[in-house]
Structures are given as structure tokens and as C-alpha cells.
N, C-alpha and C positions, 0 to 999 in steps of 0.2 A: 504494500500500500504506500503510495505516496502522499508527504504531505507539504505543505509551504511554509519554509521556513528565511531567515534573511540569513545571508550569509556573510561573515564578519572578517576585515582585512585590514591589516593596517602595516602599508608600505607595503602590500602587495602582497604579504603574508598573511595567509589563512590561519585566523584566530578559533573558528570553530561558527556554530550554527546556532540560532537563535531560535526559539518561539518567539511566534511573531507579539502575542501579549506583554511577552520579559524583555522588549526592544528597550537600552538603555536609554533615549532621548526621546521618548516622547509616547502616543499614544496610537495604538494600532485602533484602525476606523471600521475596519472592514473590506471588504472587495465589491466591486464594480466594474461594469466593464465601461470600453469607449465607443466613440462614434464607429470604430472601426470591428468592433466585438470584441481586442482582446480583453482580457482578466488584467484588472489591474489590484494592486493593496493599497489603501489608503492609509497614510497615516498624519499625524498631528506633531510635529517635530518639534524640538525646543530643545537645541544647542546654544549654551554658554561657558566659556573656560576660560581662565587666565584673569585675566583684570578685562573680560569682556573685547577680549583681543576677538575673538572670532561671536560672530552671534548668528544662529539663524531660527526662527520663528516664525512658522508655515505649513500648510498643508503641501505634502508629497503624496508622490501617485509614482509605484513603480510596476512596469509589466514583469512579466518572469523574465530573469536574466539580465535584466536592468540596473542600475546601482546607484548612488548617489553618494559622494563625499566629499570632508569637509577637512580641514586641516586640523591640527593639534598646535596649537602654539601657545606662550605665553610671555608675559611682560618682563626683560633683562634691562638694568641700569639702576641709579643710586637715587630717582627721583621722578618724579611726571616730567620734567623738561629736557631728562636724561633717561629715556626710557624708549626701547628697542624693542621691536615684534621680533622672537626668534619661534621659528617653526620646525618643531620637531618632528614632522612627519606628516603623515596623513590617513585619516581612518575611511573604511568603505562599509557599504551594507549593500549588499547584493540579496532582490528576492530573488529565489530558487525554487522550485519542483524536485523535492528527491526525498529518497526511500525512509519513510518512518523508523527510527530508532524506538528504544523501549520507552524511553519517556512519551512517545509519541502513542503508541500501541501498545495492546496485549495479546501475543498469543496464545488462543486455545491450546489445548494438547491433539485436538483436529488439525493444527495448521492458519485456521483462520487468523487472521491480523484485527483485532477491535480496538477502534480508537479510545484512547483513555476517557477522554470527558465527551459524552454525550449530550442530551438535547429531550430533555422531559417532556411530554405532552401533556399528563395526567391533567384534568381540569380545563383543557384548551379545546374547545366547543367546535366543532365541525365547519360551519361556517366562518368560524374566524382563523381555524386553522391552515390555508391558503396563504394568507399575510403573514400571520405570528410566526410558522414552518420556515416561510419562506425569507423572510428576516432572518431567522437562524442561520441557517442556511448559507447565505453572503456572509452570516457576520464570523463564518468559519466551520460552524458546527457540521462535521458531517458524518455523523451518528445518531441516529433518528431512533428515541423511543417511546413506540406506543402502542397499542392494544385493542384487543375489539371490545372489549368492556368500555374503551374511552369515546367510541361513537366518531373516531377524527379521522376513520384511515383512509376515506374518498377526501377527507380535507388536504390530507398529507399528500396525495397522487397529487392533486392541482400544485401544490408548492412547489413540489420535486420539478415538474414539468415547466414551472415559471424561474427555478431558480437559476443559478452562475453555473451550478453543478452538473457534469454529470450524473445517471442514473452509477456507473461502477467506482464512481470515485465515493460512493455514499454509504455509509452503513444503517440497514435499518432492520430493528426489532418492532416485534410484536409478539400478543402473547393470546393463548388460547385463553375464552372465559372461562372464569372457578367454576360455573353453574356446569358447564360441559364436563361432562362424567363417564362418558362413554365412547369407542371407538369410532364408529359411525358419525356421530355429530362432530368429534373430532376433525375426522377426515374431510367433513364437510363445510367444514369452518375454517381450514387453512388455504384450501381453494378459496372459497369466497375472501378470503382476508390479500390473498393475491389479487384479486380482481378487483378490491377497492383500493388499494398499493399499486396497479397499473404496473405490478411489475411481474418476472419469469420468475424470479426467487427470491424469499426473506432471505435476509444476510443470521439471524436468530431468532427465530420463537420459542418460549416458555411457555411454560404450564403456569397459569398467574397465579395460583394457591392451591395449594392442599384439599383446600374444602371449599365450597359453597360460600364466599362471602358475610353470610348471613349466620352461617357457623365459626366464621374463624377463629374470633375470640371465649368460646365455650371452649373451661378447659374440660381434658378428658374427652371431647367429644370424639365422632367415628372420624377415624382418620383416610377413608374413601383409597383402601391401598389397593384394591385388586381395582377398581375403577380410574386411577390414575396410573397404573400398568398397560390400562386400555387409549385411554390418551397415549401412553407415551408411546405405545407402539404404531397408533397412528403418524407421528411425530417422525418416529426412527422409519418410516415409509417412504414420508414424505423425503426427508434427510437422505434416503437415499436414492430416491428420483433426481435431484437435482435441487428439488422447491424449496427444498431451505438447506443452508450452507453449514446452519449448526445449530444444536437443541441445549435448551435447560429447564429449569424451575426458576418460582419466585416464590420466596414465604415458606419456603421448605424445611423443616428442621430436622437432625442429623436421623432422627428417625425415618420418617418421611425420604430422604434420600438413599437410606439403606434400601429400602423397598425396592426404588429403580435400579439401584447400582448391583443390586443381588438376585434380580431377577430379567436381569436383561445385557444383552451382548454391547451395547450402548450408556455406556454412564452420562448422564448429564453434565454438561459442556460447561454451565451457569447457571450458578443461583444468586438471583436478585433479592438480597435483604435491605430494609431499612436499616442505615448505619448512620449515628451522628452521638455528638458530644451528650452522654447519656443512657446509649442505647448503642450497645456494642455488645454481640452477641457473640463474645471470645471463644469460647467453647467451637461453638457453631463455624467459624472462622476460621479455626485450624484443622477441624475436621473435613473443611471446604480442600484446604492448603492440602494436607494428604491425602485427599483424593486426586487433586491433581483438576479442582472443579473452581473455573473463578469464579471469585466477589463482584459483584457488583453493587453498589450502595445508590439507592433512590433517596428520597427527602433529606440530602444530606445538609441539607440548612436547616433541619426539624420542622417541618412541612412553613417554610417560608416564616418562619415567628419574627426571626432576626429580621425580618424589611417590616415589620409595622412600628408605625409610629408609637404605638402606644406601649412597646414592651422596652423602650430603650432605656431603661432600670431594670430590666429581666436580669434571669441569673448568665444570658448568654455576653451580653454586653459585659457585664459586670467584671465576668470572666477575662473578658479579651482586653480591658481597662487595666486588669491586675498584671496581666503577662506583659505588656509592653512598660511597666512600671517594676520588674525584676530586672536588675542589671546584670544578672549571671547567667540569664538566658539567652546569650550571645548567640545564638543559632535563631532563636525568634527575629522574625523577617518585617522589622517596622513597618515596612514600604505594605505591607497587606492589610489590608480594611478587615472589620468582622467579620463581612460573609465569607472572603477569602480564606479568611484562618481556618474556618470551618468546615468548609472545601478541602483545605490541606488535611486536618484532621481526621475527614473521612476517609480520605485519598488515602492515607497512612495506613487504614485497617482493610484497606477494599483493592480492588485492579482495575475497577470505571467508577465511574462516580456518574451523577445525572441531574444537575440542578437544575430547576426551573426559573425562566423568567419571560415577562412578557415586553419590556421594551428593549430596544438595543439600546440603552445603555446598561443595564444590568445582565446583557446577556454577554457583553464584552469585559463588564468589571467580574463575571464569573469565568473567565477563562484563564483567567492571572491569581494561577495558586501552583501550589509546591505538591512533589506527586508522592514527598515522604517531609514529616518532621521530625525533630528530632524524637528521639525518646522521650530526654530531659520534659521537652516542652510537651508530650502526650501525658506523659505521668503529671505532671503539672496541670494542666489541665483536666485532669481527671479527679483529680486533687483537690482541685479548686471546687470540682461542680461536687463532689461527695459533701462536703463542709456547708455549700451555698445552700442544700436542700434539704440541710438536717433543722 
């Protein structure tokens, strides 16, 4: 899989390769293209160094393989009327098209390549999902997840079709409904889930839960194992027609995954849990690790609490207020907002992450996070929220 990254030189010398989010001078905008169709990145730049020896302040626009640089200089002599520009060099940032690294991706144990940070639909209504998709979309995101419980997947087909992107540069999930319990309705709901996706193949579909929705939270309830055997063989059918590139669950617990893994030539590829500061299902997570079956973590902002106005004395804020205010936590990343740290934190227990938002700008301050933190800083933070909630 490829993905676009700038590329970093200075004096000609390859410094290494950037996420276009982590670009040191300024603010990554998105993609667009020109009068002409190519693909262009937009960014918001703001270069200053020296005693303002070099200054630039402006939007850039580079197609692939394009580059833009600026000098390095700064101010020599004993005074302002005795002061000399010396230039020590020169820096470049070249965007590029090339092969996803692991920061960029996760590999199944299938082969498949998933991109790290996806693109949430849950909650994004059908109708509006055309724009909001399609906004993602340009604004980078190209790992698409949503479900036929969420009502949006002839939304998602129009955005796919209006966006920058190609249909194979894109990854998109879906996941069979909890209410589906059987073989047959299975089979008949991954075809139909193709035909409102307007596509040949999901890139992954899950089993969205264990049970019935309506049962999930009943403990001790029936755990629907020989019926979700019957899904999943529908599933490993499909998987090996072509229709879909890879299979897992969501909501599964190590129980629940024994089932499929003990009773079928197919272990599941993915289990999508809920992971955020709070609700880290350790056990559950390393039992995931030696199978050999990735994390994926959804609401990892704790179903969006951190953007209302009204919780900005919550225990989450509170949290992130105390960590930038330890000076030993030298590995904590000033430069990261709350939601981002959150992001990161999830990042740290999971292999994709999925956070939601509906304008671009939130969907671009969600792509600038760290894909581990320290420990120092997990244990800390965990710390922190054990104490805040006593």
C-alpha cells in the first residue's frame, strides 16, 4: 500500500520521510486537485529562524514529486549595524507517493496492509454521509469504517465515487448486523453490503457482536456460539471468493473468540474493541497479541466526551492538564492537544485506532498523534484516572 508522505533534505541529503500531519513548519490542509486534475497537498506554512533572517508565511500546494525550499540561515556580527546573513544550507520537503512503512500500516497475518488511523462513520446518517465521507477522504483518511447497522453504506458508495481517491488506494470495512445469526442471512447481507459499497470487494468485515445488540450488556447471557460459527462460515466463503480481503469480530471476548479460533480452519483476522483512557481490556489485548489477531480500538476519545463544551472540568481534561505540568515526563509531546493525547493512548494498546469527526478541522487535528507513548506516560495516566474516580 502506498501512502503520501513529504520527503525531507537538506543540502541534498535525505533526512528521512514525514507524515504529512508531523510536517515541522506548518499545517497540513489537505488534498485537492487543479484545473489540470493533478493531486495536489495543501499546506499552511510558517517558516521563521534566526533573528527572522528568512521568513515565509503562506499557503503551499505541492503535486507528487514537487518540492519547495527554503534556506537555513542566521544572524553573525557584534551588533544590528554589524550584522551578516550567513547561510548555512538549505532545507527541502518533497511530496512523494511511496510504500507504507509500519507507522503507516498494519499487517494482518493474511498479508493484508491496514492503514493505522481510520475514519469512523458510526452516527453519520446516510444522507449526509456523501459530504462528511467525502471530506475525509481528501482530508487523507483512507480507511473507511462502517457497517450495515449504521444505515450509510449507499452514503459511503456516492463519496468514494466523488472523492480524490481511488476505489484500490482505499480501505474499507464493514461489518455484518449482531441481529444476523445465521448462515443464510449472512451470506445475504455481504452481497447486499457490496452492492450499496458499489464495490467487487470489502477490504474487512466483522461480525459487529456476539449477540443481539439488545442482549449485549446482560451478563451471563446466551453467548449465540454455534450461531456465530454460522456467520463466520458465511464470512470465510465469502473470504475466499474474493468478496472480502479479510475477516474478524467486534465486541468479542477471549471467550467468544475461542469459539471461532477452535472451530474453524480461519481465525479471525480482527477484533474491534472499545479502547480509551478507562476502559482497556488488558487481558482481552494480549490474548488478541497471541493469537496473532489485531486491535482495533473505536470511540477512542470515549464516545467524543472530550469535544463538549460542557465536560472541560471532566476527569479527561483534568488529566491531560496534570501531564503537561510533570517535568519528568520528558517523553510527553507538549505540541499534542487533548484529543490527541488520547488518540496516542489508544494507539498504544490497539494496531488502528478510529476516531470520529464531522468537520475538517477536527478530522485533520485527529491525524496528529503518536502510534506509541511512553510507558512512563501510560502508567501515568492511568494513575491519574484510578485516583480522579475514587
Amino acid at each position: 500500500m502506498k501512502v503520501y508522505k513529504l520527503e525531507v533534505f537538506y543540502n541534498d541529503k535525505h533526512l528521512g520521510y514525514l507524515r504529512l500531519p508531523f510536517m515541522p513548519y506548518g499545517k497540513f490542509l489537505g488534498f485537492k486537485k487543479d484545473d489540470n486534475g493533478d493531486l495536489k497537498a495543501c499546506f499552511d506554512m510558517r517558516i521563521e529562524q534566526g533573528y527572522e533572517c528568512y521568513n515565509f508565511k503562506g499557503e503551499l500546494e505541492l503535486k507528487v514529486d514537487e518540492s519547495f525550499s527554503w534556506p537555513y540561515e542566521y544572524m553573525q556580527g557584534d551588533g544590528p549595524s554589524d550584522w551578516d546573513v550567513v547561510t548555512l544550507g538549505t532545507y527541502t520537503i518533497k511530496l512523494v507517493y511511496v510504500d507504507a512503512n509500519e507507522e503507516d500500516i498494519f499487517t494482518l497475518y493474511n498479508g493484508v496492509e491496514v492503514p493505522r488511523l481510520g475514519f469512523g462513520t458510526w452516527l453519520v446518517e446516510n444522507d449526509v454521509a456523501p459530504e462528511v465521507v467525502k471530506t475525509a477522504i481528501n482530508a487523507g483518511y483512507i480507511h473507511l469504517d462502517s457497517a450495515q447497522a449504521y444505515g450509510n453504506e449507499s452514503g459511503i458508495q456516492i463519496a468514494i465515487k466523488n472523492s480524490l481517491f481511488e476505489r484500490k488506494d482505499l480501505f474499507i470495512t464493514s461489518k455484518v448486523q449482531a441481529e444476523i445469526k445465521s448462515y443464510e442471512e449472512a451470506k445475504k447481507s455481504i452481497d447486499e453490503s457490496l452492492k450499496k459499497l458499489g464495490t467487487d470487494y470489502i477490504d474487512l468485515m466483522l461480525i459487529h457482536c456476539p449477540q443481539p445488540w439488545r442482549e449485549y450488556s446482560l451478563k451471563d447471557g446466551y453467548r449465540y456460539e454455534k450461531e456465530n460459527l454460522e456467520v463466520w462460515k458465511a464470512m470465510c466463503e465469502a473470504y475466499k471468493e474474493g468478496k472480502l480481503r479479510s475477516i474478524g469480530v467486534s465486541n468479542f471476548n477471549i471467550d467468544d473468540l475461542k469459539n471461532i479460533i477452535n472451530n474453524s480452519d480461519i481465525k479471525p483476522m480482527v477484533n474491534q474493541i472499545p479502547i480509551h483512557l478507562g476502559n482497556v481490556w488488558k487481558e482481552l489485548i494480549n490474548y488478541c497479541r497471541e493469537q496473532n489477531v489485531m486491535v482495533e480500538s473505536y470511540s477512542p476519545l470515549a464516545h467524543a466526551r472530550l469535544f463538549s463544551d460542557e465536560v472541560k472540568n471532566n476527569v479527561y481534561y483534568k488529566i491531560y492538564n496534570e501531564l503537561k505540568a510533570i517535568p519528568e515526563l520528558k517523553a510527553f509531546d507538549d505540541s499534542l492537544n487533548a484529543a490527541q493525547t488520547y488518540l496516542s493512548y489508544a494507539s498504544s494498546y490497539s494496531d488502528i485506532i478510529l476516531p470520529k469527526a464531522s468537520s475538517i478541522n477536527h478530522m485533520l487535528d485527529n491525524m496528529k498523534y503518536l502510534i506509541k507513548l511512553d510507558d512512563a506516560i501510560l502508567l501515568k495516566m492511568e494513575d491519574l484516572f484510578e485516583k480522579a474516580i475514587k
